[in-house]
N, CA, C, O and CB atoms as a CASP TS submission, in Angstrom:
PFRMAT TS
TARGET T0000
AUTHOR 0000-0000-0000
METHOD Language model
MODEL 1
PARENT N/A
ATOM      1  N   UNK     1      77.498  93.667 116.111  1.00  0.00           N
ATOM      2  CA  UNK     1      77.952  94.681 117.068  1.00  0.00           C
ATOM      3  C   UNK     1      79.388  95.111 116.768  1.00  0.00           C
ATOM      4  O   UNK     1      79.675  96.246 116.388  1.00  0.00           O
ATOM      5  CB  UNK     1      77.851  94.145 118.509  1.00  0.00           C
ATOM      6  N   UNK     2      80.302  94.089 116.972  1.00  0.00           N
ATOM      7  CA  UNK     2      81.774  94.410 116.066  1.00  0.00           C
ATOM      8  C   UNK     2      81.888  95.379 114.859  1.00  0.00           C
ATOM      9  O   UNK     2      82.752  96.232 114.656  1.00  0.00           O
ATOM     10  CB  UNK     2      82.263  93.092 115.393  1.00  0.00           C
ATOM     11  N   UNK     3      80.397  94.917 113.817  1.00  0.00           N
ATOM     12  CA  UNK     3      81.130  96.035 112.554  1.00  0.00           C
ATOM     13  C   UNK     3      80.451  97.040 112.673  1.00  0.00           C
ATOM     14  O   UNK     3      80.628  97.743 111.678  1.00  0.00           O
ATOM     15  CB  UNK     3      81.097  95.676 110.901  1.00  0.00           C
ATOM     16  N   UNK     4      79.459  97.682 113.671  1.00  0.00           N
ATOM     17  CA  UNK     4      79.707  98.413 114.147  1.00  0.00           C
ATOM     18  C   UNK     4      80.381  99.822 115.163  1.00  0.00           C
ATOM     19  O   UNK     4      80.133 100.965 115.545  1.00  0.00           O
ATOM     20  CB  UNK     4      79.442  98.027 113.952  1.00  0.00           C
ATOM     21  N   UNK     5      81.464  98.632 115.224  1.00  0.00           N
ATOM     22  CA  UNK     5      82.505  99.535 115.992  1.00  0.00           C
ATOM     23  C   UNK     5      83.642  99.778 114.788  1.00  0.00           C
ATOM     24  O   UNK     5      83.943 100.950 114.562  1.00  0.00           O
ATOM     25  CB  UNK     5      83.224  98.678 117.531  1.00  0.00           C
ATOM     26  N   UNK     6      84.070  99.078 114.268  1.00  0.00           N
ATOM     27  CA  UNK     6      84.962  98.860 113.251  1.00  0.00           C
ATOM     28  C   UNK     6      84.521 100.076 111.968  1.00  0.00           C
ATOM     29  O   UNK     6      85.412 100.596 111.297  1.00  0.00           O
ATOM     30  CB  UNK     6      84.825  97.151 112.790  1.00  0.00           C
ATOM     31  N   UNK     7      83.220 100.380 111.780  1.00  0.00           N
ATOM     32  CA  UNK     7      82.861 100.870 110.645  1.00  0.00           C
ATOM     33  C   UNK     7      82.674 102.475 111.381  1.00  0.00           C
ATOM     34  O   UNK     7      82.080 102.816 112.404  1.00  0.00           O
ATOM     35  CB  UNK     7      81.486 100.002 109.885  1.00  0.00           C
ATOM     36  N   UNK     8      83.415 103.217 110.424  1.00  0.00           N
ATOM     37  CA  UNK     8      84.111 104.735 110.875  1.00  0.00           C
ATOM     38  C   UNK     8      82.961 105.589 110.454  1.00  0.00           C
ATOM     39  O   UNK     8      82.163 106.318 111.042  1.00  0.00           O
ATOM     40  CB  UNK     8      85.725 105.267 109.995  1.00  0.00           C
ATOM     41  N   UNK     9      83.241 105.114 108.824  1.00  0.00           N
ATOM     42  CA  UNK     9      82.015 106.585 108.031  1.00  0.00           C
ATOM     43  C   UNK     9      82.870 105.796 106.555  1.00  0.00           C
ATOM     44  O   UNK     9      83.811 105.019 106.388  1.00  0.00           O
ATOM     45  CB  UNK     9      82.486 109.297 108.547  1.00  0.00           C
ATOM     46  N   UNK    10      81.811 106.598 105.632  1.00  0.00           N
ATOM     47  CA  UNK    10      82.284 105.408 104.301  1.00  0.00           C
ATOM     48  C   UNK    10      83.589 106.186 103.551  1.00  0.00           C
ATOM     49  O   UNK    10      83.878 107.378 103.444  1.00  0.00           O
ATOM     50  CB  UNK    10      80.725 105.117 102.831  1.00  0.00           C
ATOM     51  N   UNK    11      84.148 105.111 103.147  1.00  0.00           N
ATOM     52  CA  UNK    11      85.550 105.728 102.350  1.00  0.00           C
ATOM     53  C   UNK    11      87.115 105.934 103.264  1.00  0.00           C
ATOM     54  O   UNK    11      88.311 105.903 102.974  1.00  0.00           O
ATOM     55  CB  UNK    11      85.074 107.442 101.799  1.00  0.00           C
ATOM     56  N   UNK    12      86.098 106.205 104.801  1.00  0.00           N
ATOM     57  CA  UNK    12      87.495 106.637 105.819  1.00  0.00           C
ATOM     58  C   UNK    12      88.640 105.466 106.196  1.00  0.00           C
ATOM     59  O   UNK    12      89.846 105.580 106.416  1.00  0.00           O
ATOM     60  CB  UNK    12      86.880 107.145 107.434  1.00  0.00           C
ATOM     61  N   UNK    13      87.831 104.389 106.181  1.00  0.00           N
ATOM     62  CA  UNK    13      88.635 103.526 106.576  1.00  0.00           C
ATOM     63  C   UNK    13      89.629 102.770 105.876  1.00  0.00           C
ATOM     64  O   UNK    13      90.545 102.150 106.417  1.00  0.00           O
ATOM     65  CB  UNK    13      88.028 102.887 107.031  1.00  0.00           C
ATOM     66  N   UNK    14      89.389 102.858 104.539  1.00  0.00           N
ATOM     67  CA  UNK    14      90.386 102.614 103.391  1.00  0.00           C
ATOM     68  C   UNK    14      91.181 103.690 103.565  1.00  0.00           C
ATOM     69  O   UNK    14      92.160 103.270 104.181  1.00  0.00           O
ATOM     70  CB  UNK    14      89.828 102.527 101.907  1.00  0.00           C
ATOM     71  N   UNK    15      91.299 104.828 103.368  1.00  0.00           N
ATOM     72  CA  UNK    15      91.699 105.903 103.094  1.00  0.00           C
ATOM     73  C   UNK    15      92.917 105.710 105.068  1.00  0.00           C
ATOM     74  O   UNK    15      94.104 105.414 105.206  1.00  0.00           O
ATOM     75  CB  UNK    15      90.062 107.272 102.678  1.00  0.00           C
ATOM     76  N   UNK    16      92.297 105.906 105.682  1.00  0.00           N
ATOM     77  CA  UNK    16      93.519 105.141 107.024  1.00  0.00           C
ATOM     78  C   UNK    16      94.345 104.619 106.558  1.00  0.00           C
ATOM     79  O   UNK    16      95.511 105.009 106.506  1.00  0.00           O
ATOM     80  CB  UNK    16      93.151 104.012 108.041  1.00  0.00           C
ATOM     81  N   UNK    17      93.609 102.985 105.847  1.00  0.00           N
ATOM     82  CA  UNK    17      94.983 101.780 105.321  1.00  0.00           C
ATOM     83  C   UNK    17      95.585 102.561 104.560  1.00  0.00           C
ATOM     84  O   UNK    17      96.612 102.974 105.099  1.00  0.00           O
ATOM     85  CB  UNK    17      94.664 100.248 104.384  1.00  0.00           C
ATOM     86  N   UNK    18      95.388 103.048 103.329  1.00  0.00           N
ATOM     87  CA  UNK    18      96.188 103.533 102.549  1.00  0.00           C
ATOM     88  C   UNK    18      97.527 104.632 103.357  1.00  0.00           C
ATOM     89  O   UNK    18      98.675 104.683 102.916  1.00  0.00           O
ATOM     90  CB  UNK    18      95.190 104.201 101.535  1.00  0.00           C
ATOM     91  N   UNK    19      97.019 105.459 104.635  1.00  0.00           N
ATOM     92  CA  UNK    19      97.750 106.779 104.866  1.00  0.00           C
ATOM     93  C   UNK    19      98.619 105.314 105.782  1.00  0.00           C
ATOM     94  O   UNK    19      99.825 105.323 106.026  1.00  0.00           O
ATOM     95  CB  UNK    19      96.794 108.595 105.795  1.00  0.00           C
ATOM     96  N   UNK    20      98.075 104.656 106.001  1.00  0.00           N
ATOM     97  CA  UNK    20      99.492 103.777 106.919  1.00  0.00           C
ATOM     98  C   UNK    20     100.147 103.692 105.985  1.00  0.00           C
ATOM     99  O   UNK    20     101.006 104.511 105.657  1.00  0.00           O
ATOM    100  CB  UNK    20      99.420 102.202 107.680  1.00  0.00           C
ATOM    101  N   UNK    21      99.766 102.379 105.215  1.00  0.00           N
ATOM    102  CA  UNK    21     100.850 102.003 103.674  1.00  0.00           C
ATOM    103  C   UNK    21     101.646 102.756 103.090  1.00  0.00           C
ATOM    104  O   UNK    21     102.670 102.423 102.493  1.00  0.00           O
ATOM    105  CB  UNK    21     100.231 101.727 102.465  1.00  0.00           C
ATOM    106  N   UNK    22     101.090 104.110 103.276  1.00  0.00           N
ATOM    107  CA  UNK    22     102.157 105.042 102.536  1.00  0.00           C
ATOM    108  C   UNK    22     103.302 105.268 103.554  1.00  0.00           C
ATOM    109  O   UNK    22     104.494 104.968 103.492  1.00  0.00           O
ATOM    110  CB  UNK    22     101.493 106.575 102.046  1.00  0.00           C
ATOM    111  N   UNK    23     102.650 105.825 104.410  1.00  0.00           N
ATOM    112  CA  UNK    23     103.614 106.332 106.155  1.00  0.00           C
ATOM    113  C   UNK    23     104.725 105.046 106.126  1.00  0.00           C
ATOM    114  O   UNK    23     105.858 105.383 106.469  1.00  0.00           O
ATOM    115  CB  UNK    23     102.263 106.169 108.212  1.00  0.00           C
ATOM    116  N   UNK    24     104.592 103.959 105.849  1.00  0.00           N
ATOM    117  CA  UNK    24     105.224 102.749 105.751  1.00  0.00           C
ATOM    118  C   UNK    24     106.369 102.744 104.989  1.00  0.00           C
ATOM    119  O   UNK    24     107.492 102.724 105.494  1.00  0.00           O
ATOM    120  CB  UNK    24     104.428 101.850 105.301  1.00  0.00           C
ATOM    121  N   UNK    25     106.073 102.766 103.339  1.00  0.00           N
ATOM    122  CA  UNK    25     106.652 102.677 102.619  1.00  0.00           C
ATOM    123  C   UNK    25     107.413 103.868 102.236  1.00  0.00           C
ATOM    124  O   UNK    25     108.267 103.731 101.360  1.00  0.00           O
ATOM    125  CB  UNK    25     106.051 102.172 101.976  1.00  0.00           C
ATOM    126  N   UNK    26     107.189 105.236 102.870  1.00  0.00           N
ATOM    127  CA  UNK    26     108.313 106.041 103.392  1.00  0.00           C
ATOM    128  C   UNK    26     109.375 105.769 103.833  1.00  0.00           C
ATOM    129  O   UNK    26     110.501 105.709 103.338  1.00  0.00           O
ATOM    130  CB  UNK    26     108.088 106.612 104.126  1.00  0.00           C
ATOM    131  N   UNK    27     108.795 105.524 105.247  1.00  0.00           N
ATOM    132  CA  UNK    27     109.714 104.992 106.546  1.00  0.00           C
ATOM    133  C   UNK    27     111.049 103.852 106.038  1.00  0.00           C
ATOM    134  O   UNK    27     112.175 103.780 106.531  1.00  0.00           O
ATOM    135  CB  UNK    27     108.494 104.024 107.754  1.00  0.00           C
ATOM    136  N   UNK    28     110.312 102.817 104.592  1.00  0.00           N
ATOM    137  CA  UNK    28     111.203 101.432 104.799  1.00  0.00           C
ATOM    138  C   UNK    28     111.945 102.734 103.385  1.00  0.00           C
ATOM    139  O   UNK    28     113.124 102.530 103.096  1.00  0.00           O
ATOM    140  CB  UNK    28     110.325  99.117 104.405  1.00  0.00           C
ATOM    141  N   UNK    29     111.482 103.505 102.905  1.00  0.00           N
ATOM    142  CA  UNK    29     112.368 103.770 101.710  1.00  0.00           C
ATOM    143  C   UNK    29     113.457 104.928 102.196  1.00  0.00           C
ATOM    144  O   UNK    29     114.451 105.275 101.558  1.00  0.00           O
ATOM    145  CB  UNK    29     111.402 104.303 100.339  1.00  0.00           C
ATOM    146  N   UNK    30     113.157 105.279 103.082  1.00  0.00           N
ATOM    147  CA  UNK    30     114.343 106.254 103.722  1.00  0.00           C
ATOM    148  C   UNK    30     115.481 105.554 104.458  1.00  0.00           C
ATOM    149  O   UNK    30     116.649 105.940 104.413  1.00  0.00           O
ATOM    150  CB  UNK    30     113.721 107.269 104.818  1.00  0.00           C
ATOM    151  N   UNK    31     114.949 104.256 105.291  1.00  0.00           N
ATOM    152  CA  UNK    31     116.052 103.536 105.691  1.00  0.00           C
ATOM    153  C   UNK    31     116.929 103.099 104.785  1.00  0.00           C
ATOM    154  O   UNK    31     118.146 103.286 104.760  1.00  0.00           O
ATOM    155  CB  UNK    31     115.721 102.577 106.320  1.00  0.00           C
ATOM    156  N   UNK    32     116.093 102.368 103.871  1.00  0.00           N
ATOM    157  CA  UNK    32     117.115 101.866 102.074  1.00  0.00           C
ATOM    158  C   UNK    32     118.053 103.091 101.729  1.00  0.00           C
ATOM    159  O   UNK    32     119.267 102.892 101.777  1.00  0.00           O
ATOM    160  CB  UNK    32     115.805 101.696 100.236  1.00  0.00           C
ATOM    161  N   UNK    33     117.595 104.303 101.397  1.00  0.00           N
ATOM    162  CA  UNK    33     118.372 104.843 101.125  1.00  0.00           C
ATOM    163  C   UNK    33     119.482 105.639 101.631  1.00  0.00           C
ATOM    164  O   UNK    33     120.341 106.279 101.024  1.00  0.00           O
ATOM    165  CB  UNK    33     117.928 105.124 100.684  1.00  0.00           C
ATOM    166  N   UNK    34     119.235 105.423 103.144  1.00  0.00           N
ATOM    167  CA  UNK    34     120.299 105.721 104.181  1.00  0.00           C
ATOM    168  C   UNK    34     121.352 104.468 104.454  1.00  0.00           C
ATOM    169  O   UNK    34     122.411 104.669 105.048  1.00  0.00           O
ATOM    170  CB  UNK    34     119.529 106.101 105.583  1.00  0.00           C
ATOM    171  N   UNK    35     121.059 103.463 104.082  1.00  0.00           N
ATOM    172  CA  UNK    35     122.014 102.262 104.321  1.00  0.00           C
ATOM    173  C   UNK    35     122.223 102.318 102.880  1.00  0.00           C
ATOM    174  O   UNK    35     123.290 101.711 102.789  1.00  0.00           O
ATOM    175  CB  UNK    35     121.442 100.719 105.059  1.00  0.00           C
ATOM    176  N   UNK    36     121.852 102.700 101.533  1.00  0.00           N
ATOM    177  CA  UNK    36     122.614 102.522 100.655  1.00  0.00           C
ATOM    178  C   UNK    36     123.475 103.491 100.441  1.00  0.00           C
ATOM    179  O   UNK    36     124.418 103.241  99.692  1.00  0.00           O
ATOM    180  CB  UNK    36     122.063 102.243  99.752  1.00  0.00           C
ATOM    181  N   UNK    37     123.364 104.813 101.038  1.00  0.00           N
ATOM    182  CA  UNK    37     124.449 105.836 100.630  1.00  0.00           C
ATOM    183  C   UNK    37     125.893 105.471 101.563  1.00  0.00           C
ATOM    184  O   UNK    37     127.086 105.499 101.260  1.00  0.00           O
ATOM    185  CB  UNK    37     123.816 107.548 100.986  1.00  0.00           C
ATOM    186  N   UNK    38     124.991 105.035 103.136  1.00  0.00           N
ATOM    187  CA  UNK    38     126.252 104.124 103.767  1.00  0.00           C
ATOM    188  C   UNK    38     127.355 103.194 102.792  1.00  0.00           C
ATOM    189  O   UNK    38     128.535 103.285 102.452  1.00  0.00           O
ATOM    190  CB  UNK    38     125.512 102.987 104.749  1.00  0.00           C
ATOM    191  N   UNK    39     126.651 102.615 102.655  1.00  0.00           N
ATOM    192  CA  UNK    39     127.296 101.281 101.571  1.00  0.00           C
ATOM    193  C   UNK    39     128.215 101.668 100.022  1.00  0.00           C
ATOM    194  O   UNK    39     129.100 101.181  99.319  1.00  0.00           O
ATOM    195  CB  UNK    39     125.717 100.313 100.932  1.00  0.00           C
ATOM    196  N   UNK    40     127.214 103.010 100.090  1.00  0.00           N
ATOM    197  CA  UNK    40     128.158 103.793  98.809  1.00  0.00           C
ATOM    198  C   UNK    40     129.862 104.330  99.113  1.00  0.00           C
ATOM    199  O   UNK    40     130.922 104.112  98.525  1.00  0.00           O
ATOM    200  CB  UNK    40     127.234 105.386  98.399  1.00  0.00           C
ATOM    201  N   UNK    41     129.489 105.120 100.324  1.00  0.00           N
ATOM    202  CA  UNK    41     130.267 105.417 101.238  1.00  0.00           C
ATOM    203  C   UNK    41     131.520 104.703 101.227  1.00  0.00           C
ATOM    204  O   UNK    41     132.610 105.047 100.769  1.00  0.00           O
ATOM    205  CB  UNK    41     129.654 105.299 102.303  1.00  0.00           C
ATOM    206  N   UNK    42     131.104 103.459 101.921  1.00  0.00           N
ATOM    207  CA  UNK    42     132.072 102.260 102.501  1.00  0.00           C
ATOM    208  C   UNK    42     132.905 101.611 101.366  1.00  0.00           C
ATOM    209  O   UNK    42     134.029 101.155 101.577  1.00  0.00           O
ATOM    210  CB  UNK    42     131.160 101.008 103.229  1.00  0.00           C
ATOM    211  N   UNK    43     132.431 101.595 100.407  1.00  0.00           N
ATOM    212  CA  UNK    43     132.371 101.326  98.944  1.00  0.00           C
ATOM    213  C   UNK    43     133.670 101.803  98.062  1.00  0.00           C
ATOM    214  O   UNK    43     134.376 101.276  97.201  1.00  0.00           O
ATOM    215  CB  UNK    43     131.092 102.053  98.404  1.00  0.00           C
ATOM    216  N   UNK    44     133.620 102.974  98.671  1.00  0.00           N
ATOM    217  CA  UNK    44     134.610 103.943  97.493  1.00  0.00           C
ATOM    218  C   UNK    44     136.129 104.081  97.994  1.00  0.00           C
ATOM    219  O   UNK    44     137.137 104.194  97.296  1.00  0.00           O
ATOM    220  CB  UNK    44     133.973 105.752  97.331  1.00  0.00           C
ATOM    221  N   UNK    45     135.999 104.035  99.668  1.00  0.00           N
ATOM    222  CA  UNK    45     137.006 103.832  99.820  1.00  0.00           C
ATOM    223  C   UNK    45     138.101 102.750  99.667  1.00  0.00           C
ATOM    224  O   UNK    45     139.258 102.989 100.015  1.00  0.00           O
ATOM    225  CB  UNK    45     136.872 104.116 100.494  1.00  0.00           C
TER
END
């Protein structure tokens, strides 16, 4: 009964994980590069 609720349509539900993972690894790579230009910043002076 569970993987019936769980199971979307074929292919979709990978294709979700993946659009998180990416949405993710955006999110953590924009912070990096906003605290490293900070740090560049802080840096030079």
């Amino acid at each position: 009964m569970t993987t019936q609720l769980l199971y979307i349509g074929p292919g979709l539900g990978v294709g979700s994980i993946i659009l998180i993972l990416l949405i993710g690894a955006i999110v953590l790579f924009s912070l990096g590069y906003i605290i490293f230009l900070k740090a560049k910043r802080f840096f030079k002076k």
